[in-house]
N, C-alpha and C positions, 0 to 999 in steps of 0.2 A: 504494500500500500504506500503509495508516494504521499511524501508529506506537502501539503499546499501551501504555497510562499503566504506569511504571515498580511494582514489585513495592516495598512497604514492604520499609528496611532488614532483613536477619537480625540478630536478635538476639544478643548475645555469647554462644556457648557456653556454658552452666556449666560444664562441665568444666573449663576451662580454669583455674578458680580452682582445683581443686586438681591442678594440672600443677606440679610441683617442678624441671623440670628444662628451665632454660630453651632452651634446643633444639628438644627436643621439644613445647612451650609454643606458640615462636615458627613452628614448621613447622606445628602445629593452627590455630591462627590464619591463618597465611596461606591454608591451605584453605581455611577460611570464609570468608575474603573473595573468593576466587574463585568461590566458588561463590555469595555474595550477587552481586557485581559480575554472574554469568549473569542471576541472578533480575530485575536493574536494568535490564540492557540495555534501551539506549532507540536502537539505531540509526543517531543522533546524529552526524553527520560530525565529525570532529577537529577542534578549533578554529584549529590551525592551516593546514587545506586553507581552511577558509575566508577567514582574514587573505589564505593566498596567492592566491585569487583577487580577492580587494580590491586586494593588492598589484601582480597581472599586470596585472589593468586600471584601473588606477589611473596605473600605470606606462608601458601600451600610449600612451592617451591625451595623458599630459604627460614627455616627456620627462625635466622636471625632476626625475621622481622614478621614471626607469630605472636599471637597474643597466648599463645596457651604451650602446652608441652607437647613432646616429639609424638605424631597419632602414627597409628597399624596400618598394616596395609591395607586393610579394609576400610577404616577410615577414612585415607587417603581417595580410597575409589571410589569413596561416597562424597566426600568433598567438592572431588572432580567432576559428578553428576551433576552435584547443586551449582557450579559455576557453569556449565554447560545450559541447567536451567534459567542463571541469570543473565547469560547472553544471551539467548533465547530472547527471554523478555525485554532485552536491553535494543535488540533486534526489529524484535517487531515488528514496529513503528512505522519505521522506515520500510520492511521488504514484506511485508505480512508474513503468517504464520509458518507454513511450509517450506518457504525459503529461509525461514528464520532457524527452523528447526534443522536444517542442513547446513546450514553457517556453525550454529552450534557444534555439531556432529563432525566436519570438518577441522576449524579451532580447537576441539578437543583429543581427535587425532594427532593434531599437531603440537601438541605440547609437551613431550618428551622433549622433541627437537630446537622445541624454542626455549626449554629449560637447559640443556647443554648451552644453545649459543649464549646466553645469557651469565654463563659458569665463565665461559670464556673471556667472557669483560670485566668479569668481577678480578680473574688471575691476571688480566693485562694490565688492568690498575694498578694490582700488587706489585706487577713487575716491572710497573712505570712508574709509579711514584717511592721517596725512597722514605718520604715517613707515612704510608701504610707499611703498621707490620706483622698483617693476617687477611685472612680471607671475612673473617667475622666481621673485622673492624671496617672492612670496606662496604659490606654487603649493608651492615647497621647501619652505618655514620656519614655515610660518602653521598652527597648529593649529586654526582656523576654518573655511582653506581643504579639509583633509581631513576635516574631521567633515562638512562641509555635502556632496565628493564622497562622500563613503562612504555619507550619508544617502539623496542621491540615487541610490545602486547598489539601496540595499535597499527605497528604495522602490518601485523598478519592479518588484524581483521581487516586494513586497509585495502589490501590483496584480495580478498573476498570480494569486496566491490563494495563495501560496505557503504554508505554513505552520511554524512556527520558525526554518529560516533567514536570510528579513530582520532577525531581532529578532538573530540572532548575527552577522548581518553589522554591525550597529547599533553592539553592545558594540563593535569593533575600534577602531572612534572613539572610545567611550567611554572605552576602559582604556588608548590611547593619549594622549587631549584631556584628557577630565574633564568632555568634552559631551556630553550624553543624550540624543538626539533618537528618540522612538518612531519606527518604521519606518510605521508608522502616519500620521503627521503628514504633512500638504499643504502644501508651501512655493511660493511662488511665484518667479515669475523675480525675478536679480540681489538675491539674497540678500549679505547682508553680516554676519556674525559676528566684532567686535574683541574681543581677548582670549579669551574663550570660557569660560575656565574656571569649571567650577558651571553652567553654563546646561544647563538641565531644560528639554523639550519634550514633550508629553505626547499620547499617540494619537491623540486627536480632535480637536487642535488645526489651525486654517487660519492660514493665512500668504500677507498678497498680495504683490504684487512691490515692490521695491526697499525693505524692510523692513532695520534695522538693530535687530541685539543685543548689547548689552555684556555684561561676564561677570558669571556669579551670576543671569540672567534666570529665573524660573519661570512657564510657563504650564503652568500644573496643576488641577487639578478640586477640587471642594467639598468631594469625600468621597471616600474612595476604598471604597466599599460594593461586594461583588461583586455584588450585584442591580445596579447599574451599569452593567455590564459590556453592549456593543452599544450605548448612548446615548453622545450628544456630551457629552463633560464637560469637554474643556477649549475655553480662549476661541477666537473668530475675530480675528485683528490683520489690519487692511486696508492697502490699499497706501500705500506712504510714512512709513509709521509707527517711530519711533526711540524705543526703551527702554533705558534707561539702565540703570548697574550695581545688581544689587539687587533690582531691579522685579520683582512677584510680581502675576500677574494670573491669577485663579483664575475656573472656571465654564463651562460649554457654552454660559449663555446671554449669558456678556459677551463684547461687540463694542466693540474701542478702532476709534475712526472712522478713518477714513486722513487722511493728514498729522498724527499728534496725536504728542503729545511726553508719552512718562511717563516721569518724573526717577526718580533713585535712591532706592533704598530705599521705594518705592511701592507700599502694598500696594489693589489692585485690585480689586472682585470684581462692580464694577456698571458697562454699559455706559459708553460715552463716546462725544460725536458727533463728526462730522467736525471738524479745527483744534482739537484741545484740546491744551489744555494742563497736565497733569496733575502735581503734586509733593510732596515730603513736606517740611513744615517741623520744624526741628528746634532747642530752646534752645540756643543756643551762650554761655558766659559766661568773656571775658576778666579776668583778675586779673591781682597782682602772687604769685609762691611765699612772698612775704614776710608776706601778709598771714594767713597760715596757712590751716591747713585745720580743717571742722566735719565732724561725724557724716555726715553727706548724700553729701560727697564721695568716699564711699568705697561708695556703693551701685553694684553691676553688673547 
């Protein structure tokens, strides 16, 4: 069942400007927006069923970040029913029932193997940052480690065909991390994200394996035109490849080579070949505070 584009706002009553008694002002009002709020309806699952199934399997998978103690295997496969159940209904909405019920049944097939790649980011961080020092402490504590799982939840159902819910499964990281990663975007195995914060990742963007991001990274497009929209517009990063904090690499048709290194503050927007090494230089000028300060010193 396709969801129908939402009803422009109602408009504020005129009446209500000359309503004197605020009471009765305030009961008018509340009726309109009830009744806009009908006109809006968009279907929409609660934001918060959605976190909780981020949460349920997020939590199935790493124990480190359960709320209860280590369940049987039976348990386990009864867990994995009930999350199957909630994307089902998380589903819905959008594909009606039958299709939803296959999406379900699909995503849940698939999650052994998106619980491995998932292992695999959590040991890339280990082995790319040098104060993680466990697999617990990164899985608990690391706001890299949950933006890159939660990336990985909504990209598969992205792959489904799914429609707005990977992009709200998305935001959970976002508005927990301050990472942005379109649901959209192809990452490859043993991903590694230090720090995270600011890092923008953009729909069309590819990512090959064992790729590192510091925080404030943007891989973003040239334009953002909506005649755009279906074309590749952000860059491809190949494997191996370390960006540093800062780094802005813009374009569908820019490809940084694998193994290449681009330093902070770097802005991007033309290919690079394989082993580069790419950096921003920047004036730096030591004095004494004695010698005082001119006009210049004070430009931002």
């Amino acid at each position: 069942m396709a969801i129908a584009a939402p009803a422009a706002p109602l408009p504020v009553d005129g009446r209500l400007a000359h309503m004197t008694d605020a009471h009765e002002r305030e009961h008018a009002f509340a009726e309109q927006l009830v009744d806009s709020r009908r006109r809006q309806s968009s279907g929409l699952p609660l934001k918060r069923n959605v976190a909780a199934f981020v949460d349920g399997l997020l939590g199935l998978l790493f124990p480190q970040l359960a709320e209860d103690g280590i369940p049987t295997a039976e348990e386990i496969q009864a867990r994995l029913s009930l999350l199957r159940r909630d994307l089902r209904e998380l589903t819905a909405p959008f594909e009606g029932a039958d299709r939803a019920e296959e999406i379900a049944r699909t995503f849940g097939d698939g999650v052994p193997e998106l619980y491995a790649s998932i292992h695999l980011d959590a040991d890339a961080i280990v082995a790319g940052d040098p104060a993680a020092e466990s697999i617990d402490e990164v899985v608990a504590a690391y706001p890299g480690f949950l933006a890159i799982g939660t990336h990985r939840i909504a990209h598969a159902i992205h792959r489904l065909g799914v429609p707005v819910l990977p992009r709200l499964i998305s935001e959970v990281a976002h508005t927990r991390t301050g990472i942005d990663i379109h649901p959209g975007a192809t990452i490859g195995r043993s991903f590694c994200i230090d720090h995270g914060t600011g890092i923008v990742v953009g729909e069309t963007a590819v990512i090959g394996d064992d790729v590192k991001l510091y925080q404030g990274v943007t891989l973003g497009a040239m334009s953002v035109a909506k005649s755009n929209a279906g074309r590749k517009r952000h860059p491809t990063i190949e494997d191996r490849v370390v960006l540093y904090a800062n780094a802005t690499v813009l374009g569908g048709d820019t490809v940084v080579g694998h193994d290449s290194v681009v330093g902070g503050n770097v802005w991007l927007t033309n290919s690079v070949p394989p082993y580069s090494l790419v950096y921003h230089t920047s004036q730096v000028k030591v004095r004494s505070v004695s010698d005082g300060f001119a006009d210049a010193d004070y430009v931002i």
